[in-house]
Each structure stands twice: as structure tokens, then as C-alpha cells.
FISE-319498 format. One record per residue (C-alpha): residue number from 0; x, y, z negated. Coordinates in nm, 3 decimals, decimal comma, always signed. Example, Ala and Ser with C-alpha at 12.3 -4.5 7.8 and 13.67 -1.06 7.14 Angstrom:
// FISE-319498
+-----+---------+---------+---------+
|   k |       u |       v |       w |
+-----+---------+---------+---------+
|   0 |  +1,230 |  -0,450 |  -0,780 |
|   1 |  +1,367 |  -0,106 |  -0,714 |
+-----+---------+---------+---------+
END
This chain:
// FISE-319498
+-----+---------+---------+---------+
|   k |       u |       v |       w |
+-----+---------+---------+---------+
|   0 |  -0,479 |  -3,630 |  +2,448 |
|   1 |  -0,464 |  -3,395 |  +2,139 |
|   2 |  -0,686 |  -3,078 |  +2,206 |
|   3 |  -0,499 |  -2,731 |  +2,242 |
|   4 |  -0,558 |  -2,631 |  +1,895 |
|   5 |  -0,338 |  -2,934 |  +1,743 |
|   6 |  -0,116 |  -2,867 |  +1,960 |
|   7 |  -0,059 |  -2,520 |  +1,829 |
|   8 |  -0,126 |  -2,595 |  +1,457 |
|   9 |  +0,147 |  -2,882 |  +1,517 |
|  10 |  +0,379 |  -2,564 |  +1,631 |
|  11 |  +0,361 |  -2,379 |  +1,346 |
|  12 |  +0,516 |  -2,367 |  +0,973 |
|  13 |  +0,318 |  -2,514 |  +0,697 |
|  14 |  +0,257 |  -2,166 |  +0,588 |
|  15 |  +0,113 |  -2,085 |  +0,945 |
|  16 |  -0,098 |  -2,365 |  +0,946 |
|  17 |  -0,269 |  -2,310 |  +0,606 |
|  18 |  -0,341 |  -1,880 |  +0,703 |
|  19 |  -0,430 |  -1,989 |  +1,028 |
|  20 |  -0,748 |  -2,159 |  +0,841 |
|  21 |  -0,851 |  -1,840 |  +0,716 |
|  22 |  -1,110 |  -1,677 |  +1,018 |
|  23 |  -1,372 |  -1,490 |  +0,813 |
|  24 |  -1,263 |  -1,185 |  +0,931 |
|  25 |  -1,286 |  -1,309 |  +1,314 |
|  26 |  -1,640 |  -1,450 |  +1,246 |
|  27 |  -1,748 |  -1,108 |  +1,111 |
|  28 |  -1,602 |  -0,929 |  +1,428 |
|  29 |  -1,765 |  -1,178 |  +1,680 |
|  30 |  -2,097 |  -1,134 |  +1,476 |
|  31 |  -2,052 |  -0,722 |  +1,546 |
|  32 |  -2,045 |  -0,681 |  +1,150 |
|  33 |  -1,712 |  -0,616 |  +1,049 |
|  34 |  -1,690 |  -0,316 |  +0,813 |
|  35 |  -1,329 |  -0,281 |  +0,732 |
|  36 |  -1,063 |  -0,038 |  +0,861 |
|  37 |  -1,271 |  +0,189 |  +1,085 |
|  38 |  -1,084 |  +0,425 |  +1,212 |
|  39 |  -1,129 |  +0,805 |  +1,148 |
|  40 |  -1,029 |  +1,060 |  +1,357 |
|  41 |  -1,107 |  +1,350 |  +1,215 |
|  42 |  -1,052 |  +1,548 |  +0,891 |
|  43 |  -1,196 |  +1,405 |  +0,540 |
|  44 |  -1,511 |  +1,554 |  +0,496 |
|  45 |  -1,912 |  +1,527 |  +0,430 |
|  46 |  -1,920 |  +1,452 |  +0,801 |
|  47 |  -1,671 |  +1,217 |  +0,987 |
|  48 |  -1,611 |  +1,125 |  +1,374 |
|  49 |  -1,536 |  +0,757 |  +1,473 |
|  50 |  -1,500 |  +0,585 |  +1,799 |
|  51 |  -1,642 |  +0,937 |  +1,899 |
|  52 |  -1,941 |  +0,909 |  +1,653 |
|  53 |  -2,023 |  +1,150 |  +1,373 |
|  54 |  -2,142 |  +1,005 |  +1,092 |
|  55 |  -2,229 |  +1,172 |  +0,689 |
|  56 |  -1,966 |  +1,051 |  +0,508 |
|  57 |  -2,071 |  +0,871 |  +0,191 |
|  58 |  -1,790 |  +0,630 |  +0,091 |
|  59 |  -1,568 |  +0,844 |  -0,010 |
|  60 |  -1,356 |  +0,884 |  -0,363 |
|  61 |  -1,318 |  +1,295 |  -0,328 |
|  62 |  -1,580 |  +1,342 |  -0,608 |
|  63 |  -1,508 |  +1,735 |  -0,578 |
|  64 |  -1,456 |  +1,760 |  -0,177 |
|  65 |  -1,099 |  +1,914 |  -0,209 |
|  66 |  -0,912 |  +1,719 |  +0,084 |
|  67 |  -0,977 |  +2,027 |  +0,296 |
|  68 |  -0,974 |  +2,277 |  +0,056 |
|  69 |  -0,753 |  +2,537 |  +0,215 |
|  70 |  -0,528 |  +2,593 |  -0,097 |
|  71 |  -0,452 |  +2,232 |  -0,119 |
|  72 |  -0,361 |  +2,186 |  +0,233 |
|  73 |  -0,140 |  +2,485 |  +0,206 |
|  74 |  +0,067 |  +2,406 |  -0,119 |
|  75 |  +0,114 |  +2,059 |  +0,068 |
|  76 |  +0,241 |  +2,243 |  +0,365 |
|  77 |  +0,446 |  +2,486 |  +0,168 |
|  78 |  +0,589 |  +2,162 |  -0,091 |
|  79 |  +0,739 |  +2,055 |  +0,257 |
|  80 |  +0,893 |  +2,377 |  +0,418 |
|  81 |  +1,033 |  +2,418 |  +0,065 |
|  82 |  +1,176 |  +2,005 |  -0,056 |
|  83 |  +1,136 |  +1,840 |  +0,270 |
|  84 |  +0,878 |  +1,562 |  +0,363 |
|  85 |  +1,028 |  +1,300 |  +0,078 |
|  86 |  +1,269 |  +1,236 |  -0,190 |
|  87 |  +1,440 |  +0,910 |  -0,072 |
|  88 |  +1,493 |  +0,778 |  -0,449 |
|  89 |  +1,338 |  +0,702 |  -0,742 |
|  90 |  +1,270 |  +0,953 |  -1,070 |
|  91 |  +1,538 |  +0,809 |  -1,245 |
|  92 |  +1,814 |  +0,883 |  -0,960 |
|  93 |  +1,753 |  +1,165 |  -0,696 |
|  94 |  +1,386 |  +1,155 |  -0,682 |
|  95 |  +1,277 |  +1,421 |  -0,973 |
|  96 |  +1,157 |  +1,737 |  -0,815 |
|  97 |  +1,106 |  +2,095 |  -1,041 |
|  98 |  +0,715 |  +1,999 |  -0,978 |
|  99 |  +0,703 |  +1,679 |  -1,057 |
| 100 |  +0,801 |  +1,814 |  -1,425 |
| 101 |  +0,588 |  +2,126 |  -1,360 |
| 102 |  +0,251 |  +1,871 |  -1,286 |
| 103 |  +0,370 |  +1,649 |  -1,545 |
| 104 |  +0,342 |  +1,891 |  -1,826 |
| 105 |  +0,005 |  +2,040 |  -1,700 |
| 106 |  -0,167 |  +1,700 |  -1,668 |
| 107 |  -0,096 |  +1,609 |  -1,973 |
| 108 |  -0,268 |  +1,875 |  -2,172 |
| 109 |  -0,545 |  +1,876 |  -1,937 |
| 110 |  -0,596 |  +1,529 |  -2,100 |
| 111 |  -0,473 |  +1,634 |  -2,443 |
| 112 |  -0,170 |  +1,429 |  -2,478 |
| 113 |  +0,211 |  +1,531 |  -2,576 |
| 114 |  +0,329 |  +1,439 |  -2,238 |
| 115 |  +0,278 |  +1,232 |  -1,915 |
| 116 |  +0,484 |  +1,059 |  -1,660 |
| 117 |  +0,338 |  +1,032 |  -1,281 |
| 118 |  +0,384 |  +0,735 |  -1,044 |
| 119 |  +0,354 |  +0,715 |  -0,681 |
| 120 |  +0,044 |  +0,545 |  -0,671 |
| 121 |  -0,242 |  +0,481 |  -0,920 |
| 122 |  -0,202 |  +0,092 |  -0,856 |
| 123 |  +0,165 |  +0,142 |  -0,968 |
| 124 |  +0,028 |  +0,333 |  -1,305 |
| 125 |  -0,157 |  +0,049 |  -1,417 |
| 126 |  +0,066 |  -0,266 |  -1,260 |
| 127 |  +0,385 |  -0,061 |  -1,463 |
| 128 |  +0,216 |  +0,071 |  -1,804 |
| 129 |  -0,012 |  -0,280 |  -1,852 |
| 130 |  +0,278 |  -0,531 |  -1,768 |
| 131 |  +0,546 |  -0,370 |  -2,009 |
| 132 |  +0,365 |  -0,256 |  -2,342 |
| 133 |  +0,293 |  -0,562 |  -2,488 |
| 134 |  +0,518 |  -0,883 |  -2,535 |
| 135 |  +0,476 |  -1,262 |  -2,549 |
| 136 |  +0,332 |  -1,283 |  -2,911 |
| 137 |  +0,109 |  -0,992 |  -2,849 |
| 138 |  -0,244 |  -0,956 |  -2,651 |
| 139 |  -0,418 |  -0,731 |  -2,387 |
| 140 |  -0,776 |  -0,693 |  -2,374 |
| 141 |  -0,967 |  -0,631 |  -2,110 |
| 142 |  -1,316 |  -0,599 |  -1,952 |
| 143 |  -1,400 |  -0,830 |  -1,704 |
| 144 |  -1,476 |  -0,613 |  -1,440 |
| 145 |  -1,146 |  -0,404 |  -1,496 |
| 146 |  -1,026 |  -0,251 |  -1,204 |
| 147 |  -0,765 |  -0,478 |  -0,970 |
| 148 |  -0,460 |  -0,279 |  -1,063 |
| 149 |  -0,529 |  -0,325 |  -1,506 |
| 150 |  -0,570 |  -0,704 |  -1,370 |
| 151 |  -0,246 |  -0,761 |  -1,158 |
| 152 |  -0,096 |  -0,521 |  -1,501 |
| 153 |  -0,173 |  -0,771 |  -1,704 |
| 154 |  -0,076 |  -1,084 |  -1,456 |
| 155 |  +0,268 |  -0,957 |  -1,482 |
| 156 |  +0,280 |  -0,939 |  -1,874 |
| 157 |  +0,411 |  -1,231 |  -2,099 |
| 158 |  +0,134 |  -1,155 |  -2,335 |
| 159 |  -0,197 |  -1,361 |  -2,467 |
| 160 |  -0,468 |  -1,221 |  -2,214 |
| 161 |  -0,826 |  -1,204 |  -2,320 |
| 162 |  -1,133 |  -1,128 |  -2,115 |
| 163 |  -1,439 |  -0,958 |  -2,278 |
| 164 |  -1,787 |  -0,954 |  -2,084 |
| 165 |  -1,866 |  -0,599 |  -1,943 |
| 166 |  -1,933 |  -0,312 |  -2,155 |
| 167 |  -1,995 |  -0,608 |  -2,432 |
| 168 |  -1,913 |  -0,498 |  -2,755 |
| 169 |  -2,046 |  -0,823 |  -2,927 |
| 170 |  -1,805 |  -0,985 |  -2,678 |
| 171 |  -1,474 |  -0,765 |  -2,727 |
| 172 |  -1,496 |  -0,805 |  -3,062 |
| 173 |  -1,504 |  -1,198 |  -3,071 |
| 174 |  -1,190 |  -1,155 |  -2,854 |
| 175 |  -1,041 |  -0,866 |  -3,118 |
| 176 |  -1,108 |  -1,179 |  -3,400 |
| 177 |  -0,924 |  -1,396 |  -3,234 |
| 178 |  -0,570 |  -1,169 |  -3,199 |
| 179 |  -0,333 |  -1,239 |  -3,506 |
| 180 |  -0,347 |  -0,942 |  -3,755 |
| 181 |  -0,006 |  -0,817 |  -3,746 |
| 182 |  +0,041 |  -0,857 |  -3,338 |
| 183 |  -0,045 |  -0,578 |  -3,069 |
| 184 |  -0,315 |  -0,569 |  -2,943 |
| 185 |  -0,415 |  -0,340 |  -2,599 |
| 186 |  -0,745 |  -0,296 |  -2,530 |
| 187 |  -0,755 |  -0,181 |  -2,152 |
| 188 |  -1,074 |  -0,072 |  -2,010 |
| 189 |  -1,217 |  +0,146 |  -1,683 |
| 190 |  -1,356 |  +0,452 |  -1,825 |
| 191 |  -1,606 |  +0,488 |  -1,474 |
| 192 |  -1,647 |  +0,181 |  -1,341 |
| 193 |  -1,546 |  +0,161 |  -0,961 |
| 194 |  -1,803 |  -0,017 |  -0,801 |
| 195 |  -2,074 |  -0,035 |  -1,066 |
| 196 |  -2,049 |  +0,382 |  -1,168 |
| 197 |  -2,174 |  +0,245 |  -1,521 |
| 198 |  -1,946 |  +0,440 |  -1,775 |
| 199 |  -1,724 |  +0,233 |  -2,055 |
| 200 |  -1,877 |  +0,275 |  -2,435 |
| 201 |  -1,534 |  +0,477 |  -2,594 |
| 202 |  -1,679 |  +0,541 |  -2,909 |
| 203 |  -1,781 |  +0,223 |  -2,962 |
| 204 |  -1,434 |  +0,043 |  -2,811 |
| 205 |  -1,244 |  +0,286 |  -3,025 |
| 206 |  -1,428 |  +0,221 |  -3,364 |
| 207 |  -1,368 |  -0,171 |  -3,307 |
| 208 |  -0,956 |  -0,045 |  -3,236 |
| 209 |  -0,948 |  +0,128 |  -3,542 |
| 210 |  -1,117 |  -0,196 |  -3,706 |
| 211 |  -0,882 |  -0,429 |  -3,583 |
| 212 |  -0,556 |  -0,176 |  -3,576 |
| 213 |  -0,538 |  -0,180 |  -3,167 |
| 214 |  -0,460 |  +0,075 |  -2,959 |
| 215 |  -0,658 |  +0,170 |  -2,613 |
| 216 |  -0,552 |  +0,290 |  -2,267 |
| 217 |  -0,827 |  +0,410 |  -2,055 |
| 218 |  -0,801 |  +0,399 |  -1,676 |
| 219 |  -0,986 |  +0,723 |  -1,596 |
| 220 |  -0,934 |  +0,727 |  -1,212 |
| 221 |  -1,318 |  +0,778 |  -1,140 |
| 222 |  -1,389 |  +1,003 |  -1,451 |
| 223 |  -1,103 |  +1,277 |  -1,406 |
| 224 |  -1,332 |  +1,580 |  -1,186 |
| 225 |  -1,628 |  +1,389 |  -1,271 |
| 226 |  -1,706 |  +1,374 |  -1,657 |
| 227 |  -1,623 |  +1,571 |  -1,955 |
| 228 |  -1,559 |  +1,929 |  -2,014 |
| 229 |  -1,397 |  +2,117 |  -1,677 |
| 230 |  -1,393 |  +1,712 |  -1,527 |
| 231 |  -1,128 |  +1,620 |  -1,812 |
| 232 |  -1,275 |  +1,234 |  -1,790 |
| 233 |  -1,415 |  +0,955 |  -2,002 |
| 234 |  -1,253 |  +1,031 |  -2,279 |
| 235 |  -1,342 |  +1,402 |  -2,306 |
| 236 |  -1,682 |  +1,305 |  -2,230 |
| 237 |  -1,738 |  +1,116 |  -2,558 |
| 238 |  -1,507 |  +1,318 |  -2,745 |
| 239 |  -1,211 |  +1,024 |  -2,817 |
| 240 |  -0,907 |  +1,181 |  -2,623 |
| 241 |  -0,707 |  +1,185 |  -2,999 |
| 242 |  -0,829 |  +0,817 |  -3,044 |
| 243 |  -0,762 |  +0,696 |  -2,708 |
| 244 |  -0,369 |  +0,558 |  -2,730 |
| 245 |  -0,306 |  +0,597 |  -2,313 |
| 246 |  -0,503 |  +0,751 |  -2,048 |
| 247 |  -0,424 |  +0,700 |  -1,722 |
| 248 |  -0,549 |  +0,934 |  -1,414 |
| 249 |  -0,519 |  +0,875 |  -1,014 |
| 250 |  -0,476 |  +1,143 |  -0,754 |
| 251 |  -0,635 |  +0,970 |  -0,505 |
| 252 |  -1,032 |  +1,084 |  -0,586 |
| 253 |  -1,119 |  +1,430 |  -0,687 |
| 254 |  -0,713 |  +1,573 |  -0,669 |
| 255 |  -0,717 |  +1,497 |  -0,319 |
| 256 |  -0,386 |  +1,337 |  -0,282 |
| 257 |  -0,196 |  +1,036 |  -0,360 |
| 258 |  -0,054 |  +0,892 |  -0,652 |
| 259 |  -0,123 |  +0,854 |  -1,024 |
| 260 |  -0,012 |  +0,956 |  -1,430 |
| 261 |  -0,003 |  +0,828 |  -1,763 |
| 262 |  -0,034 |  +1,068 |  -2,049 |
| 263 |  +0,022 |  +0,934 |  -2,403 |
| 264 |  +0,224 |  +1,018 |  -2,670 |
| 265 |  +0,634 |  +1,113 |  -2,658 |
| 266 |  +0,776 |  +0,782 |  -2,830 |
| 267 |  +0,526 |  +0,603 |  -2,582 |
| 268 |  +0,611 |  +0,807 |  -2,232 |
| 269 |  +1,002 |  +0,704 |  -2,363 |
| 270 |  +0,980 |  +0,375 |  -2,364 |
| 271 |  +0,768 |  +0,368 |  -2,023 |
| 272 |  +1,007 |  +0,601 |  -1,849 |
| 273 |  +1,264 |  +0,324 |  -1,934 |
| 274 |  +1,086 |  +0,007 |  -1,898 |
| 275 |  +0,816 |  +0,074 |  -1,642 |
| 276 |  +0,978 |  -0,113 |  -1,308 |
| 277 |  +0,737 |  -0,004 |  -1,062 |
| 278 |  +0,836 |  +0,374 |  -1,178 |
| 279 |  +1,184 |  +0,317 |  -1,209 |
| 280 |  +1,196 |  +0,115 |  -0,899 |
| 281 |  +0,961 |  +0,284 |  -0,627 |
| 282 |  +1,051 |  +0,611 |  -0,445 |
| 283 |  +0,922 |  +0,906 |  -0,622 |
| 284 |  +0,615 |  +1,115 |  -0,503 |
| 285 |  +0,642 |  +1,297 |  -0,219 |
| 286 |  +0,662 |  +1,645 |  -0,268 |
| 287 |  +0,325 |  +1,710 |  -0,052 |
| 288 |  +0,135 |  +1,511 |  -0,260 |
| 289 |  +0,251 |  +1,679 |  -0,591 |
| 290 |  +0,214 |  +1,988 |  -0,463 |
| 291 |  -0,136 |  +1,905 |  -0,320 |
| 292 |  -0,212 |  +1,762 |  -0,630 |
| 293 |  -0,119 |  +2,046 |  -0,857 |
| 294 |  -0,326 |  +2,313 |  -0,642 |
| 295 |  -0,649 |  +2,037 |  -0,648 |
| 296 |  -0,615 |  +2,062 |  -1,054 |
| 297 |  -0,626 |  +2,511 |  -1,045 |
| 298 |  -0,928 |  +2,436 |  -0,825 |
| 299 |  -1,094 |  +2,184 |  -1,091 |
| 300 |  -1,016 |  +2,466 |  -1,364 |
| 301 |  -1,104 |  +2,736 |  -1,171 |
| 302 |  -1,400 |  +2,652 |  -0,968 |
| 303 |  -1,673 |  +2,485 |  -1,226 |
| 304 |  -1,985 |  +2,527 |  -0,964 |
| 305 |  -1,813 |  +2,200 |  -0,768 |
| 306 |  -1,892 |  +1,999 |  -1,076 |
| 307 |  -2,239 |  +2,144 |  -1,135 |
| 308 |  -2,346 |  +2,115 |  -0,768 |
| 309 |  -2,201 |  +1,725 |  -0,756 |
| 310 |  -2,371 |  +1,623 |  -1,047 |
| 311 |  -2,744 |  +1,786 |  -0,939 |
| 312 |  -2,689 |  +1,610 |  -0,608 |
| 313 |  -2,604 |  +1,318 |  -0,870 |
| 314 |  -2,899 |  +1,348 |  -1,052 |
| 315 |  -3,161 |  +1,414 |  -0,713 |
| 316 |  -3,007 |  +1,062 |  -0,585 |
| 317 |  -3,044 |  +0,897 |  -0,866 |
| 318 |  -3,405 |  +1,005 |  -0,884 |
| 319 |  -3,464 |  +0,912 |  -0,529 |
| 320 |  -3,309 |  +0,527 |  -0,537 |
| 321 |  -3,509 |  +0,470 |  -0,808 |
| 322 |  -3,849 |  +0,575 |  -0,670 |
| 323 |  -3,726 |  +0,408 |  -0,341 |
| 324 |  -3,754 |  +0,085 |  -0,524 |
| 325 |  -3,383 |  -0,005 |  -0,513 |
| 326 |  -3,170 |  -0,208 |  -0,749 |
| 327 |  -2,898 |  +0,013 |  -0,845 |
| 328 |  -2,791 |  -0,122 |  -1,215 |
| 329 |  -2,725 |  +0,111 |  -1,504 |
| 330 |  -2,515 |  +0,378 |  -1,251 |
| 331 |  -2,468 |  +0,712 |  -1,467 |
| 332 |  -2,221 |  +0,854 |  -1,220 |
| 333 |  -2,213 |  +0,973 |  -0,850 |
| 334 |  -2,129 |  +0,599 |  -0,808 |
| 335 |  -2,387 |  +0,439 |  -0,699 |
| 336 |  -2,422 |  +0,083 |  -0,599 |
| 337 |  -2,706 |  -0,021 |  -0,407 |
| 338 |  -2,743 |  -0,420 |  -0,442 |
| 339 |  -2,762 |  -0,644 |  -0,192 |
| 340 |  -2,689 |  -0,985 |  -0,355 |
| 341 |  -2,597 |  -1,132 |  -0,017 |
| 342 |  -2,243 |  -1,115 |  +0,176 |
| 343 |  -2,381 |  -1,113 |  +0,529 |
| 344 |  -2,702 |  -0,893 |  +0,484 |
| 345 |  -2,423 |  -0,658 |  +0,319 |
| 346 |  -2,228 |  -0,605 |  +0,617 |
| 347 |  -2,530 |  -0,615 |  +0,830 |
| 348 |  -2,687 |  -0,311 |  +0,677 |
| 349 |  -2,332 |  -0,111 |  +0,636 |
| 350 |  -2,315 |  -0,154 |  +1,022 |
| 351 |  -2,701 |  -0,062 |  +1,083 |
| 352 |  -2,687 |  +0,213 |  +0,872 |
| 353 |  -2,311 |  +0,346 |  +1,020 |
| 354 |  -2,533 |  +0,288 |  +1,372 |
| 355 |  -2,767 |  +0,538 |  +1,193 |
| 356 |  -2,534 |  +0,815 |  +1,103 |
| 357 |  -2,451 |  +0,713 |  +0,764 |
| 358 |  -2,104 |  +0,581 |  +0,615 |
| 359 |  -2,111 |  +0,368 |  +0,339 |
| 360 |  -1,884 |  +0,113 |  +0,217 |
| 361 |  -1,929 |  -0,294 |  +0,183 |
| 362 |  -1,860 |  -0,461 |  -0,182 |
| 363 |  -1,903 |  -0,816 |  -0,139 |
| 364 |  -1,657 |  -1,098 |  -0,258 |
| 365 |  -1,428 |  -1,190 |  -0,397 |
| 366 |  -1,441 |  -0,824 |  -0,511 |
| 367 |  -1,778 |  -0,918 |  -0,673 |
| 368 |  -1,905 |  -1,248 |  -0,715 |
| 369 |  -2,184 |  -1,346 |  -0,385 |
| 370 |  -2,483 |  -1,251 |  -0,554 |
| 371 |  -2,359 |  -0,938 |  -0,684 |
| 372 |  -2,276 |  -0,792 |  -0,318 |
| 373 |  -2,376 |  -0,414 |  -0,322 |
| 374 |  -2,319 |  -0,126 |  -0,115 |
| 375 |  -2,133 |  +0,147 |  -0,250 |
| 376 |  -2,277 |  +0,468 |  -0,194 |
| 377 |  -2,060 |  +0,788 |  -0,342 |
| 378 |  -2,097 |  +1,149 |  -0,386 |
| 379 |  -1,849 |  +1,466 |  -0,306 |
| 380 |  -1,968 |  +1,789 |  -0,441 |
| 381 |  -1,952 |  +1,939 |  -0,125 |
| 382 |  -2,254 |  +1,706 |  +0,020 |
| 383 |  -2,566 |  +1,950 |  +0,107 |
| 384 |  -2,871 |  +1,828 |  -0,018 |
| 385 |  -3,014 |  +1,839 |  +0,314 |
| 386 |  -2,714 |  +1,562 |  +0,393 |
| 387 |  -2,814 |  +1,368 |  +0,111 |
| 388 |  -3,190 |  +1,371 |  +0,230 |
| 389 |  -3,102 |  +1,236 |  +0,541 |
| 390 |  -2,902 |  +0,939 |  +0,360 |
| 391 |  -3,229 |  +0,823 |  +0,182 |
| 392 |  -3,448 |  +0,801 |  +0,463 |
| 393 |  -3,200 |  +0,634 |  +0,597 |
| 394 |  -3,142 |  +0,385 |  +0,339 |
| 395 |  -3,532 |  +0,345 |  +0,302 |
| 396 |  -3,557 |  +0,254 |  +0,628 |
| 397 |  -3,290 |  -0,020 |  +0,666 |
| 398 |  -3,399 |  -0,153 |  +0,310 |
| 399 |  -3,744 |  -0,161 |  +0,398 |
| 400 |  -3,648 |  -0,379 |  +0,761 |
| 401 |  -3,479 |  -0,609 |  +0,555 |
| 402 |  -3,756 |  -0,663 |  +0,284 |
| 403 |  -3,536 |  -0,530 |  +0,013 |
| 404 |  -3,739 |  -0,217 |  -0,063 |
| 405 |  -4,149 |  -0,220 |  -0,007 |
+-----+---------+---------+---------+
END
């Protein structure tokens, strides 16, 4: 007699039967360690309450702490009263707004560009702009530990793809050798690496452009609020913004909202308008989010103690991993990974330390590969220091049951 199971995998489609094999997810849940989708009911903020817990919030991507800014809430509210809760169409039909234009003009000389073009998401920024630029003859560039969104981009291009190691100059320029001469080429890189918070070397990718006559996009989702002068990103930061062909910015971190921009030139922000699908095909922003997203950038401008205060609690973390004992790679940023180097032990000490008070997220693969699992630990400049103290005893104390930390 066939057992139960057979019987069931017998019942179902050959596409049933093959995700049916896939129970990593279930083994993590029976083990009591799985980290993903907890559910938060309660505003975005330093602390959080779950299943009726409070815990300090440190996984978050609001570098500045503006999702309950009061101003941004209420230019959300009043973008709804005023357009309604959506625009049912695209940008190129029904979907434009007055504010979409309005942000649209502001973020892109806050990057110092001749105009830019926003997108519903910041995953739709990079899948659109990557995927179109370049054509079959021509090549995009990119750093191997490129954010998802540059690497689905370029899935969905005809062009020649080439990988370069991280942050490998050496290596990007054996790749830049191998383009033909009179072909595009797009270098694509992070300018603050997601998971890693090590920043991208602009001057240096930007000399070797100019070398081999390619042009540059930077993705600066985790440098906009962060780096450079009034948080203008990456590219600010080092000085390149007029060398830098595309930069690309997400609302989703420090302008507490959702959705994303490219600001380039006007003969570039053309042809994208026209060619980009997932602009020209996806609904347009809401009008909450541009709204929300608008009043989040007056507050960057306006309010330059957020930025000093993030990056002193930046700095005191730093300070303190480090003479903790733990491995946390060449970080610059209020990323900070914290490496582990082992899937399980990863979501073992994300639970232990949630059970602790303390909310941190799980990296582990295929994000990274298995013995580059780390624990994401981030920053929002409206952490207390007295918050953050209570993180790293924390930390030393799970790291130290584990052997990780003496």
C-alpha cells in the first residue's frame, strides 16, 4: 500500500510536486527559529510591539527616523483628502499628478542632475533603467554583490553581462578590457552596500569610465540621508555627481515612503520615459507616498542634527563591535553586519536576541553565500544612545553563549 504522502504527491501537477519539495521554511518553524514576516503591530519606530512584545527596533532602513515624523504623516494624509488614495493608471495615461512633477524636479537637483523620473518602487527603478539602456552588442558591468533589483535589471537586458569581484578595481577593469572599444558600456554599482554597509570606490570606478569611455549609474538607495553633504549620497560624498552618468534613489529608507527615482541627464530621462516598461506599464505612485516623500526631503534639508546624531550613534557602535571582538567587515555606514558564517546559528541568535528585546534581521543564503551568513544590524537617527547600549550587551551576551565573541 503506497503511504499517504504518494498518494498526495500522485494528486498533484508536476509543478505541485516539485514546490511541494521545498520545506525549509517548515523545518525552521518546527525548530522555533523562523525569522521572516513577524508581524508588527504598532507604529515604525526605535521601539516596536509584536505578538504583544516590545522590542528596540534595529532592522530597520529609516536611516533618519522620519516614518512618524508628524509632517510626513500629515502631507500623506492631506495628498489623500486632496487626489484620493490612488491614481488607477500609469504616468504615461492618467497617472501624472501636479506632485509627481513638483518631487520630480526637486529630487533631481538635490542630486545635481537636469531632471529625474520616479517609479513606484525602487525595484522597478533599477529592473526598468538597467534592462533598457544598453542593447545586444553592448555590455553592463556590475559588482558582484549588486543589489537584487541592478541583477534582475540586467537579466532582462539583451546585452554582454560582466561580473567584477566587490569593490575590485583590479577586477572591473579586466572586465572594462574585455568590452569592444566603440560599444556601451554601463558600469552599475551600489553606492552603500545593503548588507555589507561597505561604501563603493566612485572616484576610482569613475576614473576607469573615463579610461575606457563608459558611463556609470549608481544605485544610491542606502546613501541618500546617509552620506554626503545635507545626506545627498555616494556620489556627493566623493564629490563625482557631474561624473556619475545615472543615479538612482529609493524612498523606501530615510524618505519614509515607498517608491524610487532616476535622475540623469534630459536626452537620457527621454528615452527612459519612453522605453522604461516597468514605468510605462505599472500604476503610478500613489499620491500619499509622493506627498510623504516630498515632506521627508524639507525635513532632510531642514533638520541637519538627524544626520549628525545618526552618524555619532554610527561611530559609538562601530567602536563598541569592534572592542566586543566581533567580525563586522569593512562597514563605514550605520550598516552593520555582524557575521555569523552559519545559516542555522543565524536564525538561532536573531530569535534569542528578539527573545531579549532586540530586533535584528537574518542574512543568510542564497542572499549571501553559507559562510557569509551575518546579521544585519541598522541604525535610525532617532535611536538614543541609551537604546543602543542596551543592543550591545545584548549582542555580547548571545555572542559570547555561542563562542563567537570571548
Amino acid at each position: 500500500m503506497r503511504d499517504l504522502f504518494s498518494l498526495e504527491l500522485t494528486d498533484m501537477t508536476l509543478l505541485q510536486q516539485k514546490l511541494a519539495k521545498y520545506d525549509a521554511p517548515q523545518k525552521a518553524m518546527a525548530a522555533g527559529i523562523y525569522p521572516y514576516g513577524r508581524m508588527i503591530e504598532s507604529d515604525q519606530d526605535t521601539e516596536v510591539q509584536i505578538s504583544g512584545k516590545k522590542v528596540l527596533m534595529f532592522g530597520s532602513n529609516a536611516y533618519l527616523g522620519l516614518l512618524n515624523h508628524p509632517k510626513v504623516k500629515e502631507a500623506a494624509i492631506e495628498a489623500i483628502r486632496k487626489y484620493g488614495t490612488g491614481c488607477a493608471g500609469s504616468r504615461h495615461l492618467n497617472g501624472t499628478l501636479d506632485i509627481h512633477i513638483e518631487l520630480e524636479k526637486r529630487l533631481a537637483r538635490f542630486v545635481g542632475k537636469e531632471e529625474a523620473m520616479t517609479y513606484s518602487t525602487g525595484f522597478q527603478v533599477n529592473l526598468g533603467v538597467v534592462s533598457c539602456l544598453t542593447g545586444r552588442e553592448d555590455y553592463v558591468i556590475w559588482d558582484e554583490l549588486d543589489h537584487a533589483s541592478i541583477i534582475e535589471g540586467h537579466r532582462l537586458s539583451f546585452s554582454n553581462k560582466l561580473k567584477y569581484k566587490h569593490n575590485d578595481m583590479d577586477s572591473l577593469e579586466k572586465q572594462l578590457q574585455k568590452c569592444e572599444p566603440d560599444k556601451l558600456k554601463l558600469i552599475v554599482t551600489d553606492g552603500v552596500f545593503s548588507m555589507e554597509g561597505d561604501i563603493a570606490r566612485l572616484p576610482e570606478i569613475v576614473a576607469l569610465s573615463k579610461k575606457y569611455n563608459a558611463s556609470v549609474m549608481v544605485d544610491e538607495a542606502h546613501g541618500i540621508g546617509v552620506l554626503g553633504n545635507q545626506g545627498r549620497g555616494t556620489c556627493d560624498h566623493f564629490g563625482v555627481s557631474q561624473d556619475v552618468d545615472l543615479i538612482m534613489g529609493t524612498f523606501s529608507k530615510s524618505l519614509a515612503s515607498i517608491g524610487g527615482f532616476i535622475a540623469s541627464n534630459k536626452e537620457t530621462i527621454n528615452y527612459l520615459r519612453h522605453h522604461s516598461r516597468s514605468y510605462i506599464f505599472s500604476a503610478s505612485n500613489t499620491p500619499s507616498a509622493t506627498a510623504a516623500a516630498s515632506a521627508a526631503l524639507d525635513i532632510l534639508l531642514s533638520e541637519p542634527e538627524r544626520l549628525e546624531h545618526l552618524w555619532k550613534l554610527t561611530s559609538y557602535a562601530l567602536e563598541g563591535f569592534r572592542n566586543m571582538g566581533c567580525e563586522i567587515g569593512d562597514t563605514a555606514t550605520p550598516i552593520i553586519p555582524l557575521y555569523i558564517r552559519n545559516n542555522d546559528l543565524t536564525f538561532l541568535i536573531v530569535r534569542e536576541l528578539f527573545d531579549l528585546g532586540v530586533f535584528v534581521n537574518p542574512v543568510v543564503s542564497p542572499a549571501v553565500a553559507p559562510t557569509d551568513t551575518l546579521i544585519r544590524f541598522s541604525l535610525m537617527a532617532t535611536h538614543t544612545q541609551a537604546q543602543l547600549d542596551f543592543a550591545l550587551e545584548a549582542i555580547r551576551k548571545v555572542f559570547r553563549s555561542h563562542q563567537l565573541i570571548l
